[in-house]
N, C-alpha and C positions, 0 to 999 in steps of 0.2 A: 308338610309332612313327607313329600316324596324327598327332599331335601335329606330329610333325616336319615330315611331308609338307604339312600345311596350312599351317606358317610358310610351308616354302621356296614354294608354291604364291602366297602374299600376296605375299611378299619379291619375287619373278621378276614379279609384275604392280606393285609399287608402284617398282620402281627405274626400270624404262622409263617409266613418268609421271614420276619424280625425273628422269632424268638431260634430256629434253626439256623440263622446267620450267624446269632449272636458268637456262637462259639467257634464258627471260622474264623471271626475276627478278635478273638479274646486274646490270641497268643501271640500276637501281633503280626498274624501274616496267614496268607493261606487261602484257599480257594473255596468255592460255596455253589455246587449245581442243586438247581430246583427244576421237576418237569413234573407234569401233571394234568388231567383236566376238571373244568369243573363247571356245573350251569347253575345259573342263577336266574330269576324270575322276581316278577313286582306284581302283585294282585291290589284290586281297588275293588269293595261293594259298597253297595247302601241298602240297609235296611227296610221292609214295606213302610215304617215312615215319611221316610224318607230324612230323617234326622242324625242316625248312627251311622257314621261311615268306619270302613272298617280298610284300612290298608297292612299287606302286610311283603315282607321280604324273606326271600332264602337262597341260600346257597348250598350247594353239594361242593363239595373236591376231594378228590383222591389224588393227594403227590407222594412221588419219592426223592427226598433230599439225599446230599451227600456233602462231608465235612472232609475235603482231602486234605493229609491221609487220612483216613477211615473207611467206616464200610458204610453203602445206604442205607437211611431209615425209610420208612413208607408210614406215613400219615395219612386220616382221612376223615372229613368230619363233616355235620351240618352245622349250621346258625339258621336262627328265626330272629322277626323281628315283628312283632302283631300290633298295630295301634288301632284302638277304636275311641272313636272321636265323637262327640251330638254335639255337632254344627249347627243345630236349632240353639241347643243354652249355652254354647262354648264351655264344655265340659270334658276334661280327657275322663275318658273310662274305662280306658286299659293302655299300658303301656309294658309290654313283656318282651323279654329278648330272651335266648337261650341257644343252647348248642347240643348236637351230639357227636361223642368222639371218644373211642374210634369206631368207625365203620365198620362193620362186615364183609367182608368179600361180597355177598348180595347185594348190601342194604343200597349200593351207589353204586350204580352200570351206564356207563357213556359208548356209544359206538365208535367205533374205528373214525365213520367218515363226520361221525359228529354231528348226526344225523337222529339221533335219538340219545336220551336219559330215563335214568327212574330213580326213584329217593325212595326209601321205604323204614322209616326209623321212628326212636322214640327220642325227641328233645325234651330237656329237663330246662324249664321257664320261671322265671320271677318277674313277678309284674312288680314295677314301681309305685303304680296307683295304691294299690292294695296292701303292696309289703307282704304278698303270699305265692308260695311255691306253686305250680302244675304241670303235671305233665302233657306233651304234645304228639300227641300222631301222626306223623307225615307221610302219606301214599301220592306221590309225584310222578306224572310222566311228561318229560318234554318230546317234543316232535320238533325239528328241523324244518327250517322253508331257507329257500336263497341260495345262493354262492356263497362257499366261504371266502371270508374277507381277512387280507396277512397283513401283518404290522412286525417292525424291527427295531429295536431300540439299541443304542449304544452311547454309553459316556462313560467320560474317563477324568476323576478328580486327584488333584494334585494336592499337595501342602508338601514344605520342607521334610516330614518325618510321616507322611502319608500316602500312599498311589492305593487308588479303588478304580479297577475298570471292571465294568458290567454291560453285558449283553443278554436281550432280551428278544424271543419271538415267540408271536401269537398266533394262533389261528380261529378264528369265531365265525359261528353260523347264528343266525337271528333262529329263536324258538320260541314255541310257545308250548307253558306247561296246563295243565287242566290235573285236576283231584280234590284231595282232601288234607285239611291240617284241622284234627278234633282234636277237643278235651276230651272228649264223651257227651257231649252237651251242645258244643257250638260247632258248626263247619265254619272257618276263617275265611276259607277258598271258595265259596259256592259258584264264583264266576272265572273262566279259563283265566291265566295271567293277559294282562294287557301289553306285556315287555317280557322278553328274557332272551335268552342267550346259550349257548353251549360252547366251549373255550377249551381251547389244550395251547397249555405255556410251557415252554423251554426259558430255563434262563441260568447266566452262569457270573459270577461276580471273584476276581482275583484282590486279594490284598497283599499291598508291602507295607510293612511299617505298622501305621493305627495302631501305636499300643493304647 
């Protein structure tokens, strides 16, 4: 299950770079900056059974894209990812994903040194088990521990009637979040996260050609 969480967790930060790329690269040429930050956390319980395990995933990020020439957008959203599982009958018993967007100026506060977050929204949820809607309350705060740790990416692809160079830098501090993710009914979170993170990314990608 942690397997899962981590795709959807790539997938919800690689589409919103995809869907803001798409139209630097539609016109067959053109450039694509993205900066932003954003934290992200993996929470695990179990139930006094000890039968229901409940994992779940989230993200914040606040970026502002730009299509040159143009002017910047500024995006900002959550995703959830909830699974509960009874590892006693091998039974899934919820499997909900959902997002919220746009943020608020409030709802998603990352500090300067990367040293704190907080998430404060409502995500709109559909469970797959069920085939039914709910809403989700998210009250998040990450706390920072560590060094921040940099990373730099650079490639550059070729084809006869295509050049794509992009450059990429990160900066991430190890965090951990503690709160609450309700319906009204369930706390999803009752135990701090076991994993997460706080990130601010720069990144800038040029095209020739690509029609």
């Amino acid at each position: 299950m942690e397997t899962i969480l981590r795709r959807f967790a790539v997938f919800a930060l690689a589409l919103t770079i995809f869907l803001h790329h798409g139209a630097a690269s539609a016109g067959g040429g053109g450039a694509f900056n993205f900066r932003g930050p954003s934290a992200l956390a993996n929470f695990t319980s179990t139930d006094a059974s000890g039968c229901v395990q409940t994992d779940v995933m989230v993200i914040g990020s606040d970026s502002v894209s730009q299509n040159e020439p143009g002017p910047s957008t500024a995006f900002s959203f959550a995703s959830v990812t909830v699974s509960q599982y009874d590892i006693c009958n091998g039974v899934q018993l919820l499997f909900a994903y959902g997002s919220a967007a746009p943020l608020s100026d409030s709802a998603f506060q990352v500090s300067s040194r990367l040293d704190s977050a907080t998430l404060n929204a409502r995500a709109q949820m559909f469970d797959e088990v069920s085939g039914s809607n709910f809403d989700l309350e998210l009250h998040l705060t990450w706390t920072g521990s560590g060094s921040l740790s940099r990373s730099f990416t650079h490639s550059n692809l070729h084809s006869p009637d295509c050049i794509v160079n992009s450059r990429s830098k990160g900066t991430t501090r190890t965090a951990q979040a503690v709160g609450s993710l309700s319906d009204g009914v369930t706390d999803f979170t009752p135990e701090p996260s076991y994993e997460g993170s706080i990130v601010m990314v720069r990144s800038g990608t040029v095209t020739v050609g690509c029609n």
